[in-house]
Structure formats: structure tokens, C-alpha cells
N, C-alpha and C positions, 0 to 999 in steps of 0.2 A: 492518284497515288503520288506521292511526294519525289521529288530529283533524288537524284543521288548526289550525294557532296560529300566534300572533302575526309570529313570522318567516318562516314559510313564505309566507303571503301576501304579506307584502311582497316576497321573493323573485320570487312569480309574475307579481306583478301592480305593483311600484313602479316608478317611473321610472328610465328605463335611466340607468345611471352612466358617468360619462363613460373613454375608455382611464384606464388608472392602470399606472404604471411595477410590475412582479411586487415587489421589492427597497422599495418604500414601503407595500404595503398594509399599513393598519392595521384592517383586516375583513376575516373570512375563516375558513372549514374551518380546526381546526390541524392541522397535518402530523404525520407521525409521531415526528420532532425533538421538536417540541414536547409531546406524547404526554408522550412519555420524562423531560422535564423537569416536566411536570405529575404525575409520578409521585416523582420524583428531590424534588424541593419539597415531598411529602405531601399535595398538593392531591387525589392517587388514593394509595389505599391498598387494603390487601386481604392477607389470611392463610389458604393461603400466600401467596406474594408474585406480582408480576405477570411473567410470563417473558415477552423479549422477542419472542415468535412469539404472543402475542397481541394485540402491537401491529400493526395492519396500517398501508398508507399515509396512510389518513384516519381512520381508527376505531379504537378499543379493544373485542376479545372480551369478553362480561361472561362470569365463569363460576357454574352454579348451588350454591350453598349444598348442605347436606346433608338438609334437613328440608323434605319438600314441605308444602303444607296443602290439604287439599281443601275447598272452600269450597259454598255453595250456589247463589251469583251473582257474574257481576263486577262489579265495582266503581270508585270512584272516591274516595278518601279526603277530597276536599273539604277547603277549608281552614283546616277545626277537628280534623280527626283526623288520626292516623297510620295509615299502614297496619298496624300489628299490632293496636291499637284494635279494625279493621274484621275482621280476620282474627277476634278471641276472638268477634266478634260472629255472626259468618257460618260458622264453620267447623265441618267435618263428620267431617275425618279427619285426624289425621298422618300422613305416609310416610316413611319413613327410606330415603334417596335411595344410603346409599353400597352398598345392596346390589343396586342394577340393578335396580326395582321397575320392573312395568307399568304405567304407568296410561290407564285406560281412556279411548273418545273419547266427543266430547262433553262430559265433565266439566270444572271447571274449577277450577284450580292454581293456588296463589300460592305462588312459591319466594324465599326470600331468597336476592340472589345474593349473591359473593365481593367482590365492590370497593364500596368505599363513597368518600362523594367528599367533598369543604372545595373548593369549587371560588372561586377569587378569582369579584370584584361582575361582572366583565366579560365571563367566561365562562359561558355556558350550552350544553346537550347534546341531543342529539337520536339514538332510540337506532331501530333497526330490526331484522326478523329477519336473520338471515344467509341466504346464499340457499340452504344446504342447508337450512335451516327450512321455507322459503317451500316449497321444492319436494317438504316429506312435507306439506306442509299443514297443520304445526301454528301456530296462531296463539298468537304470540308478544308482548306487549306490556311496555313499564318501567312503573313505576307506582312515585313518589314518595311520600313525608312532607308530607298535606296539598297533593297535586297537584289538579289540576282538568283536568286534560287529559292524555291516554295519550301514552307517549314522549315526553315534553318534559320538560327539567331542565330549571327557572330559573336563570338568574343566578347565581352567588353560593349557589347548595344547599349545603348541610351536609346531611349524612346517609347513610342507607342507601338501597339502589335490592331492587326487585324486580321479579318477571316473572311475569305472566300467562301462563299456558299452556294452551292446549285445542288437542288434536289433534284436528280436522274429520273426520278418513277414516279414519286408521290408528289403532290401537293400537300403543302404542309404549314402551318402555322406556326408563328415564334413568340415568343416575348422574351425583352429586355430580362439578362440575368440570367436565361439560359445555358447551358455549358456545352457545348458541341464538340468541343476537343480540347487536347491537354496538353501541358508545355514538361518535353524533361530538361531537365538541366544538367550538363557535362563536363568534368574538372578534368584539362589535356586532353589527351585520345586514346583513351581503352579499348581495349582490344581485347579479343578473344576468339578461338577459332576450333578447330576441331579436335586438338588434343587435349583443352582447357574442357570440355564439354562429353569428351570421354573421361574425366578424369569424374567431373560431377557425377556423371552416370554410374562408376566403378564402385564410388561413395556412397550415392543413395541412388535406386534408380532412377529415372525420367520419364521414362514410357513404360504403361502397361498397356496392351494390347486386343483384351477380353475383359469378360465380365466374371473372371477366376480371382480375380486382383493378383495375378500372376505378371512379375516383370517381363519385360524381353529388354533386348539389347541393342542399343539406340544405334539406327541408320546414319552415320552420318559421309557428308560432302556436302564440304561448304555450309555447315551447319546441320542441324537434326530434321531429316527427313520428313515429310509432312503429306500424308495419303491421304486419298479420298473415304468415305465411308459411304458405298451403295447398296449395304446388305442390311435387312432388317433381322434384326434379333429375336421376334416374335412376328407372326403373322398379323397385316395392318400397319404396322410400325411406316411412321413418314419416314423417308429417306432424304427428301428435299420439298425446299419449298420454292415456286415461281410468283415472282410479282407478277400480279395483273396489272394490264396496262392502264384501266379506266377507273381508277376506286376513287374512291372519296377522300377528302382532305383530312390529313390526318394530325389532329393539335396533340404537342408535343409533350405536354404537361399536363395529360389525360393519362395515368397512368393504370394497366391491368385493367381497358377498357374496351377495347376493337375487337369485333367479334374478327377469328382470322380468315372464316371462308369471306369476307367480303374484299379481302387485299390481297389471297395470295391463292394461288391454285397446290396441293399437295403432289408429289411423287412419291409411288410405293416402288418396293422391290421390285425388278422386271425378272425371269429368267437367265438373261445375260450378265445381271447385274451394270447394267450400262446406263447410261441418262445422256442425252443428246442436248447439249446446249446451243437454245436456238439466238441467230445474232441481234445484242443490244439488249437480252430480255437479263433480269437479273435473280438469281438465284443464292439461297442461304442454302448451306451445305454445313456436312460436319468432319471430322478427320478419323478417320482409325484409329489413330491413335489417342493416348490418353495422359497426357505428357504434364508434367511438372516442373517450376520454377521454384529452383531453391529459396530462403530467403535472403542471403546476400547476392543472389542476383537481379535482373532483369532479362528480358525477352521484345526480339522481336520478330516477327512475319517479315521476312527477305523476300522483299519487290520482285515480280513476275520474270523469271527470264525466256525471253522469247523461244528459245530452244525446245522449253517443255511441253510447247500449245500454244495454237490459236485462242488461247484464251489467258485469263488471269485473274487470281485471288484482288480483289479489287480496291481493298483498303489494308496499306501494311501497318499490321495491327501490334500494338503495344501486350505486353505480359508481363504482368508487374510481379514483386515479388512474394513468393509462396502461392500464387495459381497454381491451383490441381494439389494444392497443398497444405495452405492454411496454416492453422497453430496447433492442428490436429493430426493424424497421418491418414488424409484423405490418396485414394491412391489416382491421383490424374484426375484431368480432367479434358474431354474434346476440346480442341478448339475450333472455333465456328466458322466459315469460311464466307465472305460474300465474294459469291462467284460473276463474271461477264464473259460471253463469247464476243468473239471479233470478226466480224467482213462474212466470215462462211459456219454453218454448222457443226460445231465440234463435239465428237463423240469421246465423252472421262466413262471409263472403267473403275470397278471397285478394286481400290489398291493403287491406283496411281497418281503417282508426284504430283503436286500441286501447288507444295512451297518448302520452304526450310526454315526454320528457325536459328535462329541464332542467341546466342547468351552473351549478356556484356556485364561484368561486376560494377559491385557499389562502394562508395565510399567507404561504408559501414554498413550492418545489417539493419533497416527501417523500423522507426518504433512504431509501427502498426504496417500491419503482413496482410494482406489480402486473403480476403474471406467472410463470412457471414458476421463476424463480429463491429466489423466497419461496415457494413451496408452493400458489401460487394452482390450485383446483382447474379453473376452468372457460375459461381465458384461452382454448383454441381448442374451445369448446366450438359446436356446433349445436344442433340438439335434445338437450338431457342432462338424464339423471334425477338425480336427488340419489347421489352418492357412495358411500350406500347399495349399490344394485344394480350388479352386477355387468357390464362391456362388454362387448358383443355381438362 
């Protein structure tokens, strides 16, 4: 899970900003307009070049370079070095990525990826896994020229970007070109907080809570509430799924192919409606609620705070704009959770906290909204495994 830095904080935690006309914001998410033109300008570069399908509505696909490097530890390049510096310092292996190599879990990866950035003084990035990452469990991180903190581009970067990579559970294969995670890019420091967010809500709802398409009225502290879901809807209904510890290597670029009893063990409803999450094992989960992104916003899953459990939502996940909501008036949509315990066994109930959401505006509203129309994989998604496995 990525640090906290300087703008996210104040995100979570600065004073709320008062209405602002969408047509005057001068802070904010850039949209995928602006993407295009940050690209068109040389500000984003990359060879080959950037194809419009990896522009999404908030963020840019980073894709991986050709040459892994196997390292001894992860790191931080600090800001007296470079990352290749620390790579001649620390590294164990080359891999040459364009032949679909395995690399093993646990291990840990530093891949130069394809785009490199000249970002003007006012722009800064902030990059995340994608959520088919999140949900093989490979931990995924940027890592700058002289950064001091994972996933945060400064300001005004020149340079190359890289990715950390360690698959947690699976064994997994790559090839060159891949996308593993996404870069957004940030104009000042936008802010939003719980009155901005009740305000979206009073407008159109956010969360609906059944299968009525019935609203309810959004929980919020420190952003919009975020439950567990441990009750099946019908009898058999999965509840959750457990990596298995010993499965098979899983190539990445096999898509709607892995049968799922070979990777993951199923949970059903219990009586209690409880799940016991046992330590280090990794679990995909889903939310109660059914929550929606406007489309001049964005979204993001607010990092674990230790107060709530021995445990933590384990990739804070991005939600671009119109999730749970499209170009259509789809009503919500779960969002998925990949879940970890820590040190001792911890016991999640159905119904309780597990993250929060937060909203941050955009520049402008994105000319293309997420959903089935751009190739969005999970827009009516429930419980869903990664893209990978095959549907049931």
C-alpha cells in the first residue's frame, strides 16, 4: 500500500472547500482530455508510443519495459540517487521480459516501465495498482529518480518511472507491455471532504444498499463508509474467496482462462455471518454497499487505519469516473476488496468498517466515463476474481 504524502493528507484531513462552479476549477484530477494533451505537448512520452485505450478517464496505464531486475530488497532511491544507482547496488538477476518469463513470489522486481514524464512545475502524479493487480495479489509500487516516498511523482518530474513488483501468493508470468498500474496526474491540491460528499449524495445518490435499487444515505467520517458483505443473497451464493497457497503459475495475458477451484478456496454464508481471517492468507471480499462515482469526480479506497483491525484492505484502490454508474443510470456498484490479516486471527463481521472512500474533483468532466463502453472490466461486478479466471 502506498505512504501517505503530502497531498493525500490534506485531502483527508484539510478544511472543507467551499461549492466551486465544475467550468472554473483550477485544482483537480486531470481528466482524460487533458491526459491526451499532456501527452500531445511531450510532457508524457514513451516508445512505442501511447495508444489511446490506455488512457482511461482519470489515469494513464503505465506499461512494463522489457528488462526486469531482480533485486535483494526494496527500496527507496532517497534524494541523492537514482534508481538504476540503487538497482547496480542491490541486484541479483536480469530477466528479459519479452519472452513471458515466470517470476517467482515473494521475490522482489524492479521493472523499468514505457512512459517517462517532463511534467510542467504544477503537475504532480500519483500512481496505484490497477485492480486486476490488486486482485492476483501482486504488490505493485512507482518508484522515482531520487523519490522519497512510493507512488508519488513530484511536481514538475523529469525523468523515468519504475515498478516494484512482488507477487504475495501466486506465481505469475509477465511480458514486456503489460500494464500493472496506473499513473493519475494532479493540478495544486484538491481537496474534498465530508460536506463536498454529502453534498454529491443530496444531488444524486451514492450508495444503494439492496437489491431494491433503493438509495440509502451515505455514512460518512472522513469519507464514505465502506462495509463488509458476509450474507449471501440466495442460498450457495460465495461470500468470499481464499488464495490457496500452492497453485499454479498464473500468465497474465491468459485471459477468462483459470479454472477458480485450482487458485482459490470459496466461503459461504456461515450463521454468524462472520469469516475469520487467518494470518498472511489473502482474501477477495465484497462491500455492502453499492456506491457510485459521479462523473466529474474521482475515488479513492483510504489506506487501512490501524484503529479499525488487525487487518487491512490491502491495495488502496482507485475509482474513476462514473463507477457504479456509466452513461447509463446504473444503480452502484460493490467494490471489491482484497483483504490481509496481520500477526493473529481476526474475526470481520457482516456490516463492518473496512475502509472509506473518499472523492476528489476533476478538472472537467472526462470524455470517456467508465463503463462497458470503453472496455471497463468490472463496472457490474459483485464478488469478481481478476479477469484471469474463467466465469462460473
Amino acid at each position: 500500500m502506498s505512504t501517505s504524502n503530502q497531498s493525500q493528507i490534506a485531502f483527508e484531513n484539510g478544511p472543507e472547500l467551499p461549492a466551486e462552479d465544475p467550468q472554473a476549477r483550477t485544482t483537480g484530477i486531470l481528466p482524460s482530455q487533458e491526459i491526451s494533451n499532456l501527452i500531445a505537448r511531450g510532457n508524457i512520452s514513451a516508445m512505442p508510443g501511447i495508444n489511446p485505450d490506455h488512457i482511461q478517464p482519470a489515469s494513464l496505464d503505465l506499461r512494463l519495459g522489457d528488462m526486469a531486475h531482480r533485486v535483494r530488497a526494496s527500496f527507496l532511491p532517497g534524494p541523492n540517487s537514482t534508481v538504476e544507482a540503487k538497482i547496480k547496488d542491490l541486484r541479483m538477476a536480469r530477466i528479459d521480459l519479452t519472452g513471458a518469463p515466470v517470476l517467482e513470489k515473494d521475490c522482489v522486481y524492479i521493472i523499468p516501465l514505457v512512459e517517462e514524464l517532463n511534467l510542467p512545475e504544477n503537475i504532480s502524479g500519483k500512481a496505484n495498482p490497477k485492480s486486476t493487480t490488486g486482485r492476483l495479489d501482486i504488490f505493485t509500487r512507482l518508484i522515482t529518480d531520487y523519490g522519497t516516498e512510493f507512488d508519488s511523482v513530484p511536481p514538475g518530474y523529469k525523468g523515468k518511472l519504475y515498478a516494484e513488483v512482488v507477487s504475495r501468493t501466486f506465481t505469475i508470468a509477465l511480458r514486456a507491455g503489460m500494464r500493472l498500474s496506473q499513473l493519475r496526474f494532479v493540478q495544486g491540491s484538491p481537496r474534498a471532504g465530508d460536506r463536498t460528499i454529502k453534498g454529491l449524495d443530496q444531488e444524486d445518490p451514492l450508495v444503494y444498499m439492496d437489491e431494491e435499487d433503493i438509495p440509502v444515505k451515505a455514512k460518512l467520517h472522513r469519507g464514505l463508509r465502506i462495509t463488509v458483505n458476509l450474507e449471501g443473497a440466495e442460498a450457495g451464493e460465495v461470500i468470499a474467496y481464499k488464495a490457496k497457497r500452492y497453485a499454479p503459475a498464473i500468465e497474465l495475458d491468459r485471459i477468462n482462462y483459470y479454472a477458480t477451484e485450482e487458485f482459490w478456496e470459496v466461503r459461504h454464508q456461515n450463521a454468524s455471518k462472520s469469516l475469520i481471517l487467518e494470518p498472511d492468507d489473502f482474501y477477495i471480499l465484497a462491500s455492502r454497499e453499492r456506491v457510485r462515482v459521479p462523473p466529474e469526480f474521482a475515488a479513492e479506497m483510504v489506506p487501512f487505519d490501524p484503529s479499525d483491525g488487525e487487518f487491512r484492505i490491502h491495495y488502496a484502490g482507485f475509482f474513476d469516473p462514473g463507477f457504479g454508474y456509466g452513461s447509463s443510470d446504473i444503480k452502484g456498484t460493490r467494490a471489491v476488496l482484497e483483504v490481509r490479516a496481520h500477526e493473529v486471527p481476526f474475526l470481520i463481521e457482516h456490516g463492518q468498517l473496512v475502509g472509506r472512500l473518499n472523492y476528489m474533483p476533476l478538472l472537467s468532466r472526462p470524455d470517456k466515463i467508465y463503463g462497458t463502453n470503453i472496455g471497463s472490466s468490472y463496472q457490474h461486478q459483485a464478488l469478481t476474481l481478476s479477469k484471469q479466471f474463467r466465469k462460473s
